[in-house]
MITI-610516 format. One record per residue (C-alpha): residue number from 1; residue in one letter; x, y, z. Coordinates in Angstrom, 2 decimals, padded with zeros to 5 digits, m for minus. Each point is the difference from the previous one (the first is absolute). Layout:
BEGIN
<site NUM, A, <X, Y, Z>>;
...
END
This chain:
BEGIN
<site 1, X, <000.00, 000.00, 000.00>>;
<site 2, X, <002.83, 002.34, 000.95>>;
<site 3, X, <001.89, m000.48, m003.37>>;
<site 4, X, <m003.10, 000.54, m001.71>>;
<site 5, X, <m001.22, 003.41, 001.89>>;
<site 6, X, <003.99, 000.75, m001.04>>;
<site 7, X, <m000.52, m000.62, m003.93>>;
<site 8, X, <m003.44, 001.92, 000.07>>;
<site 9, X, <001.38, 002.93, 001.89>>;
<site 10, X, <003.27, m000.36, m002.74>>;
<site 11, X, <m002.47, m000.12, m003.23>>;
<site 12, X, <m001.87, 003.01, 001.39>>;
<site 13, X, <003.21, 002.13, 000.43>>;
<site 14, X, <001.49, m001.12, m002.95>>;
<site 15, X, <m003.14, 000.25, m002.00>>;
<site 16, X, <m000.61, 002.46, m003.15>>;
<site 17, X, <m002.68, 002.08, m000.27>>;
<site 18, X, <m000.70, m000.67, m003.78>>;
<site 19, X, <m001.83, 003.48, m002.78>>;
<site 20, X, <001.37, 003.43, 000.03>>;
<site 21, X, <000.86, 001.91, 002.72>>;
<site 22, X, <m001.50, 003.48, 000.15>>;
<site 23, X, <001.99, 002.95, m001.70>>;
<site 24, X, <m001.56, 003.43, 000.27>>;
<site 25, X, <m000.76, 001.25, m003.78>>;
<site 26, X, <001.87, 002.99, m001.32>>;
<site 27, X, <m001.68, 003.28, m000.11>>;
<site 28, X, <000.71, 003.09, m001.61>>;
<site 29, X, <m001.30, 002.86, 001.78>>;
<site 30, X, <m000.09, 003.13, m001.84>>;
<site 31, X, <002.21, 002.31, 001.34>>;
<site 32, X, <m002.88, 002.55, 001.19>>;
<site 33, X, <m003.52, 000.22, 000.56>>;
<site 34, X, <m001.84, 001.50, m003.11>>;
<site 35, X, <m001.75, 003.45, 001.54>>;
<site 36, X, <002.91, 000.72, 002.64>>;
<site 37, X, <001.92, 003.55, m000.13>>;
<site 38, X, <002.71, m000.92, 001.76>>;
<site 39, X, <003.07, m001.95, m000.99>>;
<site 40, X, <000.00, m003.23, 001.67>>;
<site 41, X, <000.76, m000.44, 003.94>>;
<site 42, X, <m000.12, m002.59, 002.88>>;
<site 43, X, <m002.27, 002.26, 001.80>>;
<site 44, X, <m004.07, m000.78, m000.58>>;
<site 45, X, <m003.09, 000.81, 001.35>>;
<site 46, X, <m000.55, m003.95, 001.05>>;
<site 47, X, <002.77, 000.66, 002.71>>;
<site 48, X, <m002.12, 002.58, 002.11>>;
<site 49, X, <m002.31, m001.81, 002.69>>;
<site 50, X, <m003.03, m000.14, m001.31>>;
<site 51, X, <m001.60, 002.53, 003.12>>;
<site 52, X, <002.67, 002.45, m001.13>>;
<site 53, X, <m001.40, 001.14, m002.88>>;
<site 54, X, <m002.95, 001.60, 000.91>>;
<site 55, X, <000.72, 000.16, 003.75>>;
<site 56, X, <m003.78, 000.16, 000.87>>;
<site 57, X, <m001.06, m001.52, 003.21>>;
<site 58, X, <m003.88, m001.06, m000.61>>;
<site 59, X, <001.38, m001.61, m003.31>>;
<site 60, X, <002.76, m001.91, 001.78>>;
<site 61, X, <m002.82, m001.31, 002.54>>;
<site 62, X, <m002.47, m000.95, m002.99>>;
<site 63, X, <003.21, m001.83, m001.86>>;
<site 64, X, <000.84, m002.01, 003.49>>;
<site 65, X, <m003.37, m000.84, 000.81>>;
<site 66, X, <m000.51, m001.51, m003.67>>;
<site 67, X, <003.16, m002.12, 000.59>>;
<site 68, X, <m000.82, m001.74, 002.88>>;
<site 69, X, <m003.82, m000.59, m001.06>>;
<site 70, X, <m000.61, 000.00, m003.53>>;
<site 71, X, <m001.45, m002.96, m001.81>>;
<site 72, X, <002.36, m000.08, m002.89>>;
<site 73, X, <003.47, 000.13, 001.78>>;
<site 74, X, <m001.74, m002.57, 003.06>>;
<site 75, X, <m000.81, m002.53, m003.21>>;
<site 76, X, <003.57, 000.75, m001.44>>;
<site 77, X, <001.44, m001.27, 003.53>>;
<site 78, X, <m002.49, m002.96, 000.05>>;
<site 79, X, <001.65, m001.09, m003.20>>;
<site 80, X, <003.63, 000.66, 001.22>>;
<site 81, X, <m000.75, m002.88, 002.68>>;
<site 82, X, <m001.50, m002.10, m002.24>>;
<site 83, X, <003.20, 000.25, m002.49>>;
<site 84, X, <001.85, m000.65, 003.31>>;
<site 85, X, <m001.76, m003.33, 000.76>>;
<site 86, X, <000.33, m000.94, m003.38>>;
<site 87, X, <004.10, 000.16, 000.05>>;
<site 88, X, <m000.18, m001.58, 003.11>>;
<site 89, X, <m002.34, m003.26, m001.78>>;
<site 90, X, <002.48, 000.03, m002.51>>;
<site 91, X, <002.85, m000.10, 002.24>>;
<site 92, X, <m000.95, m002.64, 002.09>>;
<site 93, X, <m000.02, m002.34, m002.83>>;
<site 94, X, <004.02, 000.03, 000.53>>;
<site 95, X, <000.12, m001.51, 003.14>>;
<site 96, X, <m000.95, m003.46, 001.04>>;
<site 97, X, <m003.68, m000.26, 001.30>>;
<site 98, X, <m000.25, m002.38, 003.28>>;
<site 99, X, <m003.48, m001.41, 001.47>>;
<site 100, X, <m000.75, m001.92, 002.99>>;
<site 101, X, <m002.32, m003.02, m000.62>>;
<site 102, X, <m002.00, m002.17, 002.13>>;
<site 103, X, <m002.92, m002.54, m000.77>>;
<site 104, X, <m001.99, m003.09, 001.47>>;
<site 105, X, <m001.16, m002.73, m002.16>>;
<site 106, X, <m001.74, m002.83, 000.61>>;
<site 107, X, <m000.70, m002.52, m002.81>>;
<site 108, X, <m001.37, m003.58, m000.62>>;
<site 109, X, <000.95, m002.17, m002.84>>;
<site 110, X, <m002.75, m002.22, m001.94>>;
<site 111, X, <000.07, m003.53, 000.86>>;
<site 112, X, <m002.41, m000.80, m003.45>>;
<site 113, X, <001.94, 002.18, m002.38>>;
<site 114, X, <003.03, 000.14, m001.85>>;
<site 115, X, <002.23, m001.68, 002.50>>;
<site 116, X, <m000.96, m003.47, 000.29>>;
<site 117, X, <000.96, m002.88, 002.05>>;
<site 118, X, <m000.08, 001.54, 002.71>>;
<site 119, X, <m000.02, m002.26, 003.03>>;
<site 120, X, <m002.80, 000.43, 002.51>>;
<site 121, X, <000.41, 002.11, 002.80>>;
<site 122, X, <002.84, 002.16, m001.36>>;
<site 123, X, <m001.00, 003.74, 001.49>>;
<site 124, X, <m000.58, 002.09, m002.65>>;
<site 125, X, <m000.03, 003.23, 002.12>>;
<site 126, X, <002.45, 002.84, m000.29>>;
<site 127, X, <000.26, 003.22, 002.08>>;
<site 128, X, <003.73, 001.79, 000.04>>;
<site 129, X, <001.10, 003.60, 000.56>>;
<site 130, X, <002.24, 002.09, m002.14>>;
<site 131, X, <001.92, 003.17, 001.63>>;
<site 132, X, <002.53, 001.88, m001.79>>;
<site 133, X, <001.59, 002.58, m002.54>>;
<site 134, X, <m000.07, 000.60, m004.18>>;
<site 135, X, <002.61, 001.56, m001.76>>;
<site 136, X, <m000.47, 001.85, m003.73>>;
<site 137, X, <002.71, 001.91, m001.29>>;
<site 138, X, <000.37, 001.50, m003.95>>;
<site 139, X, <003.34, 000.49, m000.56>>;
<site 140, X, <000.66, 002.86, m001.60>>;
<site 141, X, <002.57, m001.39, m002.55>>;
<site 142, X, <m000.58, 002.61, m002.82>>;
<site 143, X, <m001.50, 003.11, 001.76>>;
<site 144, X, <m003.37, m000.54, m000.76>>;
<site 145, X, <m001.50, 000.81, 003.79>>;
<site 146, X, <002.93, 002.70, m000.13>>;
<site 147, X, <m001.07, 001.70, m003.21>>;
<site 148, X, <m003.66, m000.21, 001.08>>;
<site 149, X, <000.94, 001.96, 003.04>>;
<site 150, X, <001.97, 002.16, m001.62>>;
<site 151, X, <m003.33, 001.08, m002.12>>;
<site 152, X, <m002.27, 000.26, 003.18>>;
<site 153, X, <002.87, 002.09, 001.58>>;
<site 154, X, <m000.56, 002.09, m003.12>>;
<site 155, X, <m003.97, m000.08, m000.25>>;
<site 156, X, <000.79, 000.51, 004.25>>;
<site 157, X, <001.80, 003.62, m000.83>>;
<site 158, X, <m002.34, 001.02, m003.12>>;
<site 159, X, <m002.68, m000.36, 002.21>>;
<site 160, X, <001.55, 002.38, 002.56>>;
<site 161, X, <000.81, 002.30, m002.64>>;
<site 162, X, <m003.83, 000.06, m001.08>>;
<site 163, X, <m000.84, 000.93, 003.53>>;
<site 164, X, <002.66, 003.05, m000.61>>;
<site 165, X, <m001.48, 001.06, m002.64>>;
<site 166, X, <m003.46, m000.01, 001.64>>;
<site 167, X, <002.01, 002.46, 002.42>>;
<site 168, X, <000.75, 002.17, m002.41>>;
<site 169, X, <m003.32, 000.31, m001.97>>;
<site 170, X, <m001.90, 000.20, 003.02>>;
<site 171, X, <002.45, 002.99, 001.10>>;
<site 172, X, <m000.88, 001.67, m002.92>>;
<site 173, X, <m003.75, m000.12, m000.64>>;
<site 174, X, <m000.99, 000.63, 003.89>>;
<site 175, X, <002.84, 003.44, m000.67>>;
<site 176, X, <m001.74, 000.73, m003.64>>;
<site 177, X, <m003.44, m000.13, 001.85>>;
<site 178, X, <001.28, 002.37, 002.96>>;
<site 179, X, <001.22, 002.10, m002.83>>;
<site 180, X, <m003.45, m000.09, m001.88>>;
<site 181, X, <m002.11, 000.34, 003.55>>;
<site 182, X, <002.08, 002.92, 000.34>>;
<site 183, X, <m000.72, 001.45, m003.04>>;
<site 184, X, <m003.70, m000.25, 000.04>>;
<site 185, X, <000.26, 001.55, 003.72>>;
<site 186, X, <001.85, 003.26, m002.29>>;
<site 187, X, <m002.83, m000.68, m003.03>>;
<site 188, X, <m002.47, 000.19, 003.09>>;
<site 189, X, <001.34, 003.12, 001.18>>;
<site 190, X, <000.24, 001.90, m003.31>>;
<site 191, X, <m003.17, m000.50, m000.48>>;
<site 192, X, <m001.53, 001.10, 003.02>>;
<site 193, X, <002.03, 003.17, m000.49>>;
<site 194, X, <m001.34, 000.01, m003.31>>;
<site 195, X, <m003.68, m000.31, 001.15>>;
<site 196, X, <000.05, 002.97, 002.62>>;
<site 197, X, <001.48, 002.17, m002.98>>;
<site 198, X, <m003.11, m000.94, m002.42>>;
<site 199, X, <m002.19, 000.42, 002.33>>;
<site 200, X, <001.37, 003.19, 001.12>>;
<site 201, X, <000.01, 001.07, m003.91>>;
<site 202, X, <m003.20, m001.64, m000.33>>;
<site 203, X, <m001.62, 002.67, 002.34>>;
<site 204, X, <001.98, 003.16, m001.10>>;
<site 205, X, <m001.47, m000.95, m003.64>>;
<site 206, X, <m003.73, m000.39, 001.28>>;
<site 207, X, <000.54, 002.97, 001.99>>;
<site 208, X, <000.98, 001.85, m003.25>>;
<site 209, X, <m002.36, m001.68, m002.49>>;
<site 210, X, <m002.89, 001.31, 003.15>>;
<site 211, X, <001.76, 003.02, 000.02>>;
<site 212, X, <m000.38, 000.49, m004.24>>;
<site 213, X, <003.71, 000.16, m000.49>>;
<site 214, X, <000.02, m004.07, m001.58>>;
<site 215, X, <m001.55, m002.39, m001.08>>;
<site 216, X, <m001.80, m003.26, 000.03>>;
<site 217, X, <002.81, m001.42, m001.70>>;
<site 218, X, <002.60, 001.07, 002.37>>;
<site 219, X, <m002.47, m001.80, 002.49>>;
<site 220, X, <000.23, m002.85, m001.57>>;
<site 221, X, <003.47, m000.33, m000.69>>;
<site 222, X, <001.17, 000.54, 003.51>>;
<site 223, X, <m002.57, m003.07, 000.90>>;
<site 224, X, <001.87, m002.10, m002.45>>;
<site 225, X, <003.72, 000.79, 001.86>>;
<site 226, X, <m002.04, m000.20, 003.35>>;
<site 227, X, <m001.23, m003.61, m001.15>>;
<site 228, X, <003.26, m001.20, m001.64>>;
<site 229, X, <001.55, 000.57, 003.29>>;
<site 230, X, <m002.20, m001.98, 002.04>>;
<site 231, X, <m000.14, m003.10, m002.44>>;
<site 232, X, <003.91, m000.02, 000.68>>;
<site 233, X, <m000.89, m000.23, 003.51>>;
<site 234, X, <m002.09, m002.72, m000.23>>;
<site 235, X, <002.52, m001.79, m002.31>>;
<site 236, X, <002.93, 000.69, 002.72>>;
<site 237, X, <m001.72, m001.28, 002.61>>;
<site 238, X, <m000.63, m003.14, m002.25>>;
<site 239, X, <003.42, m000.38, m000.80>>;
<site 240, X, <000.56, 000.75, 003.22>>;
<site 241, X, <m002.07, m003.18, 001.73>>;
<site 242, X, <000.70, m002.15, m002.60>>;
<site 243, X, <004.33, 000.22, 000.64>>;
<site 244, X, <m000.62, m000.47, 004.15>>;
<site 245, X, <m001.72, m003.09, m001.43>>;
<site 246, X, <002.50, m001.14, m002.04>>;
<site 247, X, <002.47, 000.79, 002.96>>;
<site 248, X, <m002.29, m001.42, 002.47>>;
<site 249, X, <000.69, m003.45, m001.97>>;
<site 250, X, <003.69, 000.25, m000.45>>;
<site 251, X, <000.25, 000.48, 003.73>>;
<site 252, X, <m002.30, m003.20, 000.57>>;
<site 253, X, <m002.90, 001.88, 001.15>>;
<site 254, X, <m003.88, 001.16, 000.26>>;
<site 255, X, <m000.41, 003.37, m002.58>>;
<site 256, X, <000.81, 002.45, 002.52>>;
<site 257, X, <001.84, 003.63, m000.01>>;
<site 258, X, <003.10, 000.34, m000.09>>;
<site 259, X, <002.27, 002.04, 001.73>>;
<site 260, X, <001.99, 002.89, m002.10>>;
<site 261, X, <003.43, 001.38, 000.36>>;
<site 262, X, <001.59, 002.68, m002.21>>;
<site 263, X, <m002.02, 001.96, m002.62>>;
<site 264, X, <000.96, m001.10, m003.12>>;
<site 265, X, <001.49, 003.59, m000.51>>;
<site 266, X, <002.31, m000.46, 002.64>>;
<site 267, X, <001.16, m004.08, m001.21>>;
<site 268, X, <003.04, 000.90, m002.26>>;
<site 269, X, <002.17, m002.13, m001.98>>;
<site 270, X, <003.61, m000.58, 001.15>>;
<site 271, X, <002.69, 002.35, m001.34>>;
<site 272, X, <001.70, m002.35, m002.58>>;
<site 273, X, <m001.48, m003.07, m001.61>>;
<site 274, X, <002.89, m002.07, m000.91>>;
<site 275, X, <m000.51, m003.19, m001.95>>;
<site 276, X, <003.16, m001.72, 000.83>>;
<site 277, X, <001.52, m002.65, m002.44>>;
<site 278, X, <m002.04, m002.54, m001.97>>;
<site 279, X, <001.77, m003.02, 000.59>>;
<site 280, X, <m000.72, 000.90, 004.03>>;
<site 281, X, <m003.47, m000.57, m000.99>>;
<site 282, X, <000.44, m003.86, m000.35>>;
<site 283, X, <000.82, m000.04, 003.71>>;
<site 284, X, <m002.62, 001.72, 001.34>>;
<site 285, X, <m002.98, m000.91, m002.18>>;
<site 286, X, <m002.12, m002.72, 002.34>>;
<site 287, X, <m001.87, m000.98, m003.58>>;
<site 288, X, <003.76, m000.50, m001.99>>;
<site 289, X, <001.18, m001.97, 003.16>>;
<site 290, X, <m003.08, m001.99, m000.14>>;
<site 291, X, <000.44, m001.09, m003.37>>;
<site 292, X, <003.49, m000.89, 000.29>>;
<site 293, X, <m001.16, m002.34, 002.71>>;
<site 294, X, <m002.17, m001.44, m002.22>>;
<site 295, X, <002.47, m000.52, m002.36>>;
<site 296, X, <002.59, m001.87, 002.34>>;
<site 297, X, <m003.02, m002.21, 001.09>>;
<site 298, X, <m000.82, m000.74, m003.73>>;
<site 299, X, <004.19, m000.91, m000.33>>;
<site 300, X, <m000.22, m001.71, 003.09>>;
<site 301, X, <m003.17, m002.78, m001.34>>;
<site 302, X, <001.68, m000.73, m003.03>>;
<site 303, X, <003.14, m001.83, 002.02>>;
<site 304, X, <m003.11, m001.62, 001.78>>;
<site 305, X, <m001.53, m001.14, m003.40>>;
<site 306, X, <003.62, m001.05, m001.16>>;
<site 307, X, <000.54, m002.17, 003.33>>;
<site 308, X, <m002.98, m002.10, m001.10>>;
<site 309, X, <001.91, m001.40, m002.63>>;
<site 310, X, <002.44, m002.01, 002.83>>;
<site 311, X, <m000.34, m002.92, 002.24>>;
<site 312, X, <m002.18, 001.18, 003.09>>;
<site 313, X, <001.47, m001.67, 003.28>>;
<site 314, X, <m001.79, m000.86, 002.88>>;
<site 315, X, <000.87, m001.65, 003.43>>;
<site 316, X, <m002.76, m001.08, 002.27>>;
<site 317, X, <000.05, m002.25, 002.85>>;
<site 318, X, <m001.50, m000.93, 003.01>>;
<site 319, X, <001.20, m000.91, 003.48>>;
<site 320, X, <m001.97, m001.45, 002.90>>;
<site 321, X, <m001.66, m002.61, 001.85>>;
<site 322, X, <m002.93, m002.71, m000.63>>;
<site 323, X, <m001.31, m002.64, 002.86>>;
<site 324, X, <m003.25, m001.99, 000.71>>;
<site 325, X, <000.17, 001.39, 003.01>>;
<site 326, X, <000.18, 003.29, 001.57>>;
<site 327, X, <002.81, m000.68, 002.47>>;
<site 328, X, <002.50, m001.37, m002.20>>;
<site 329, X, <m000.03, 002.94, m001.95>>;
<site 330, X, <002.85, 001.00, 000.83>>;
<site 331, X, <002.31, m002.24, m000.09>>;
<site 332, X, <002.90, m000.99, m001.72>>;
<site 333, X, <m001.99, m003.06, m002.36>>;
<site 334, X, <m002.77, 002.38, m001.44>>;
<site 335, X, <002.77, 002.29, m001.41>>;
<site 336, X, <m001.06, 000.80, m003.47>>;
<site 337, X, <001.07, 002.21, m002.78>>;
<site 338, X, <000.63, 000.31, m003.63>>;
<site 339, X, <002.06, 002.15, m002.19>>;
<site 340, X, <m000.73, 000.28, m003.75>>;
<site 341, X, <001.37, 002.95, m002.38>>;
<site 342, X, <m001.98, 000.59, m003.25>>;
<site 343, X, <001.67, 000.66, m003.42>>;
<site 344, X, <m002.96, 001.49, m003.07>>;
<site 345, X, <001.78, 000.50, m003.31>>;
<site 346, X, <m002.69, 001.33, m002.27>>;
<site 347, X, <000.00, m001.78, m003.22>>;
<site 348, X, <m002.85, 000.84, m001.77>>;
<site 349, X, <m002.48, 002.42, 000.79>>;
<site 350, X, <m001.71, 001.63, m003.44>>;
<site 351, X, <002.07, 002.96, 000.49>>;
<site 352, X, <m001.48, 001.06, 002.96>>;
<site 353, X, <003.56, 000.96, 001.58>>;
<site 354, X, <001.33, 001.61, m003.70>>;
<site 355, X, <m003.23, 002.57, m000.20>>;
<site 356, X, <000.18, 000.38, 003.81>>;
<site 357, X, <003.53, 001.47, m000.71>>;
<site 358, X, <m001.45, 002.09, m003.09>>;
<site 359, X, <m002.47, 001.75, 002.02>>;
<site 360, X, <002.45, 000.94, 002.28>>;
<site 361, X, <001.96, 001.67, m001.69>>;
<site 362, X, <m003.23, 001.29, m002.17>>;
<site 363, X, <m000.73, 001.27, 003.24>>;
<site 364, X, <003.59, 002.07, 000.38>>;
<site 365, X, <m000.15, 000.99, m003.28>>;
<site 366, X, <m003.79, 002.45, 001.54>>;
<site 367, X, <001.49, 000.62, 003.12>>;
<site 368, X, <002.81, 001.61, m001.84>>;
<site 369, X, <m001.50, 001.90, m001.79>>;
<site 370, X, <m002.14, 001.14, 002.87>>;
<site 371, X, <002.68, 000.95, 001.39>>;
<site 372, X, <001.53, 001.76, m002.52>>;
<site 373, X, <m003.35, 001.97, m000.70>>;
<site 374, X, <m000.50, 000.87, 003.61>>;
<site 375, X, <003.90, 001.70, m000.59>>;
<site 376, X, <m001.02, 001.92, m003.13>>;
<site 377, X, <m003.51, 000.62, 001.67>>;
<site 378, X, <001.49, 001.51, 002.97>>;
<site 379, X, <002.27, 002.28, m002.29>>;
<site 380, X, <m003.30, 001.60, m001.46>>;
<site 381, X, <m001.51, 000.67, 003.16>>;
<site 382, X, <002.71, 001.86, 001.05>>;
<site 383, X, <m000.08, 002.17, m003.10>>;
<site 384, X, <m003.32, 000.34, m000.17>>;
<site 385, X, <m000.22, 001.20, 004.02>>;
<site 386, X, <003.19, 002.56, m001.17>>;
<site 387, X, <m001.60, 001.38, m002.88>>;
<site 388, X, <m003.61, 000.45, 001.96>>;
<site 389, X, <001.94, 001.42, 003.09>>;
<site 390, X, <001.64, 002.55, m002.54>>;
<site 391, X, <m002.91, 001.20, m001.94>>;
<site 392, X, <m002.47, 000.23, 002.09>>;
<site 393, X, <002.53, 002.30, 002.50>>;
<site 394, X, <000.37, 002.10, m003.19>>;
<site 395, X, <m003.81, 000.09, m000.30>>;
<site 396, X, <m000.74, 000.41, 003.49>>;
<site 397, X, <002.98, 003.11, m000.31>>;
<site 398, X, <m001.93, 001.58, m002.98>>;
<site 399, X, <m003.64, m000.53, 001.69>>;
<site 400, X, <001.15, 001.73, 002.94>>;
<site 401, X, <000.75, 002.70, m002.51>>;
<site 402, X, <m003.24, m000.04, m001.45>>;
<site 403, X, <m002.02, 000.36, 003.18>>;
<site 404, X, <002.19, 003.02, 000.65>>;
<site 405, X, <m001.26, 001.58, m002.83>>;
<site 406, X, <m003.62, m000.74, 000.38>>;
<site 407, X, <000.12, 001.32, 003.75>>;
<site 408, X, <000.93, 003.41, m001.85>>;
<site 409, X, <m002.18, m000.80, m002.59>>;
<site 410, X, <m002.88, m000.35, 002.95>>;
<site 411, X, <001.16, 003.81, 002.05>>;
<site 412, X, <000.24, 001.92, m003.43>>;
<site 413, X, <m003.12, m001.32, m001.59>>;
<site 414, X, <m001.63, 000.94, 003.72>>;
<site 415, X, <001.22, 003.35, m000.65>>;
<site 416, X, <m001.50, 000.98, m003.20>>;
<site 417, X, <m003.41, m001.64, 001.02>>;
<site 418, X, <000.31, 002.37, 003.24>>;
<site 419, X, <000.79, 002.84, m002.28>>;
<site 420, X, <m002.71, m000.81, m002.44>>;
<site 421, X, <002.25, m000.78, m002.70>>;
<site 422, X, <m000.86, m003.61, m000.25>>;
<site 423, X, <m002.74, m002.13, 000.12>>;
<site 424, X, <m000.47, m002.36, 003.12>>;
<site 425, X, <000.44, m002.81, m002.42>>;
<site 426, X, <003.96, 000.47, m000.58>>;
<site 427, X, <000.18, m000.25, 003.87>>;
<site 428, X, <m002.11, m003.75, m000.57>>;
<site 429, X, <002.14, m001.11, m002.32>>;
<site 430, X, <003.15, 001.36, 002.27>>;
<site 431, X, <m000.80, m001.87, 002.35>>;
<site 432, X, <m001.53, m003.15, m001.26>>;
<site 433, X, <003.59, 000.22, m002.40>>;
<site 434, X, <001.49, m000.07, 003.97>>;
<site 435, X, <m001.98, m002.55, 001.63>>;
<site 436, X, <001.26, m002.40, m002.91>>;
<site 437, X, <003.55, 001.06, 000.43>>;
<site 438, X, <000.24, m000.63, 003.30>>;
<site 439, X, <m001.75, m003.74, m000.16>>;
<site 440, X, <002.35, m000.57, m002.37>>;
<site 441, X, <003.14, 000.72, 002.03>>;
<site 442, X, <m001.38, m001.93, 002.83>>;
<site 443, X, <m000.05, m002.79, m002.43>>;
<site 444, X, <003.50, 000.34, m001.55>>;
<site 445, X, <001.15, 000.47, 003.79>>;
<site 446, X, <m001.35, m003.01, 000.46>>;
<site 447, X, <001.27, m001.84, m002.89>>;
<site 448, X, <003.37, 001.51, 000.26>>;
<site 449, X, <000.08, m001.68, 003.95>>;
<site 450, X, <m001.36, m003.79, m001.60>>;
<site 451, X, <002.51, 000.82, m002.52>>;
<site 452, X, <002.80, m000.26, 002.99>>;
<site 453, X, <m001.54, m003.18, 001.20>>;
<site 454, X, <m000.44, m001.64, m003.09>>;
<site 455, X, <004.05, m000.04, m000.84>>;
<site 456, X, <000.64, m000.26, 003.77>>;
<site 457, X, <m001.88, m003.55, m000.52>>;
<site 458, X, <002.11, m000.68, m003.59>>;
<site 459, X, <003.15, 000.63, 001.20>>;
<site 460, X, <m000.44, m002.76, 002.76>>;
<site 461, X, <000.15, 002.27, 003.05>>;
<site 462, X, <m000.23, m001.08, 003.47>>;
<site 463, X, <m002.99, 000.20, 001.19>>;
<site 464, X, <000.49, m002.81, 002.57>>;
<site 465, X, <002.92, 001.48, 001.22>>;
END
């Protein structure tokens, strides 16, 4: 038995683990992000902690609250532990499995049937008791246990990249809904500032038209700024419930308020956006690690596949005790035990083992080029975030501008409707002209802050950190 246990545990050392072992591909990362201004530099936004950037207290309570209770990321862990399980089936197949056994039987024999001659009297009654332990041990000759581990290992670390990446997106859209709550609040507010205006005008022109110095028409048009003002409202407040609802759910709960921090005047966007270098990217992209994972578990089953092709080796045995009776159990006569190792060569098998191998590596073949999608995928999002971040600053730059000009536009054309020079409808328009303006840079405010977020989120940055 000793020499034996020796020559397994030599075979297993000495064994090969037969199919390719895992090389990372080449990639060829460009040598900047399309949409950047600056010259390449180690420095990039995904380096600042993710509660840096906007440095907003309510918002960093919203983002920890939806990290330890949201549905998403608690599923993403629930599959983490399951890929853990799984390696550790898988593993366990290496090592020798060891059960303790123990029966009663009683039989009796036929004294009619197949035996015959039989002489009369012979007791044909049989009770015993067995007691002891089985042995069953693969050994792992050509790595196939090994390379099967190696591709739940893999499946083990994709799966705790997925929940990463669950991290990150959830980061982001419970931050883009603060951002759009916020901006609804400002919609909300420009509005109601809006309202008391029209309705202000609204009674100077009825005053006037009662007064014979305008008309019906001026009436009229002043109701139609006074109305288009309060149908924002109502739409604000709309948008308004409908983000706490969405937020309610990200944070695992009932639709309920939630609590505000900054205006969305006073969030502002970091003083430098760096992107950092591309080929950084493939370290710090959960999805790209994921899918080179993938790949090295795809590698991984195609050794397992190629294995099949070699003898399989087996060793069970048994060792224990059987006696008629109880008390003689044991003792040194009812010693029993067996040892018998197992060779299966296959020889002929339809091809079962040759298309096994095929779909393997038909199956590295996709995961490769999943992963080198996810690469090239990655590489867009980050230009596409750059370019948005860029233009709409420039538009958000240029809109500030233009509300600038219809404020003035609003105190002159006030002035030569005081002074009789103008009809009250240039002040309408003035202001209506205003009231638009100003949504509109509460929007591009907005988008401008997403903006941050959504190449915060393409670069890979840290939000678990």
């Amino acid at each position: 038995m000793q020499r034996i246990a020796l020559l397994s545990a030599s075979l297993l050392i000495t064994g090969c683990a037969v199919g390719p072992n895992y090389k990372r591909p080449d990639v060829t990362p460009p040598a900047q992000f399309r949409g950047t201004t600056e010259p390449p530099a180690p420095a990039s936004l995904a380096d600042t902690k993710w509660f840096d950037l906007f440095k907003d207290e309510k918002l960093t309570a919203l983002v920890n609250t939806a990290l330890a209770q949201n549905y998403d990321l608690r599923i993403a862990s629930a599959r983490v532990l399951q890929a853990r399980a799984e390696l550790g089936i898988t593993r366990s197949q290496s090592l020798p499995t060891v059960n303790a056994n123990g029966q009663f039987s009683v039989t009796r024999g036929s004294s009619v049937g197949s035996i015959t001659f039989i002489p009369k009297g012979t007791p044909l009654d049989a009770a015993y008791h067995t007691e002891g332990f089985s042995l069953g041990w693969e050994l792992d000759v050509w790595g196939r246990i090994r390379r099967l581990t190696e591709a739940a290992r893999a499946q083990y670390f994709a799966t705790e990249e997925a929940r990463r990446g669950v991290i990150t997106t959830l980061v982001s859209d419970v931050t883009s809904n603060y951002f759009n709550l916020r901006e609804a609040d400002l919609e909300l507010t420009i509005a109601n500032q809006t309202t008391e205006i029209a309705a202000n005008g609204l009674r100077l022109t009825t005053l006037r038209k009662n007064g014979g110095t305008s008309t019906l028409l001026d009436v009229r048009q002043a109701e139609q700024f006074l109305y288009t003002a309060t149908a924002q409202i109502a739409a604000a407040h709309r948008q308004i419930e409908q983000n706490e609802n969405l937020l309610s759910l990200l944070l695992a709960k009932n639709p309920q308020a939630i609590d505000r921090g900054k205006e969305l005047n006073e969030l502002t966007a970091p003083p430098a956006i760096p992107a950092g270098l591309p080929a950084d990217l493939l370290a710090r992209r959960p999805d790209i690690r994921a899918a080179e994972q993938s790949l090295i578990a795809a590698n991984a089953n195609i050794g397992a596949a190629k294995a099949q092709y070699f003898p399989q080796i087996e060793l069970t045995g048994l060792l224990g005790a059987q006696s008629r009776a109880l008390t003689s159990l044991f003792t040194g006569p009812a010693r029993d035990w067996n040892f018998t190792p197992s060779v299966t060569l296959p020889l002929f098998n339809a091809g079962r083992i040759r298309n096994g191998v095929r779909l393997t590596e038909a199956q590295k073949q996709e995961a490769l080029v999943g992963y080198e999608k996810s690469i090239q995928t990655a590489f867009r999002e980050v230009s596409d975030a750059l370019v948005n971040y860029h233009r709409i600053a420039e538009q958000r730059a240029q809109q500030e501008l233009l509300v600038k000009a219809l404020q003035d536009s609003v105190r002159l054309s006030n002035l030569r409707y005081t002074g009789g020079l103008d009809s009250y409808l240039q002040v309408l328009d003035a202001e209506r002209n205003l009231f638009q303006g100003n949504l509109a840079l509460a929007r591009l405010k907005r988008d401008e802050l997403v903006s941050i977020v959504s190449l915060y989120r393409a670069l890979g940055g840290g939000w678990q950190a």
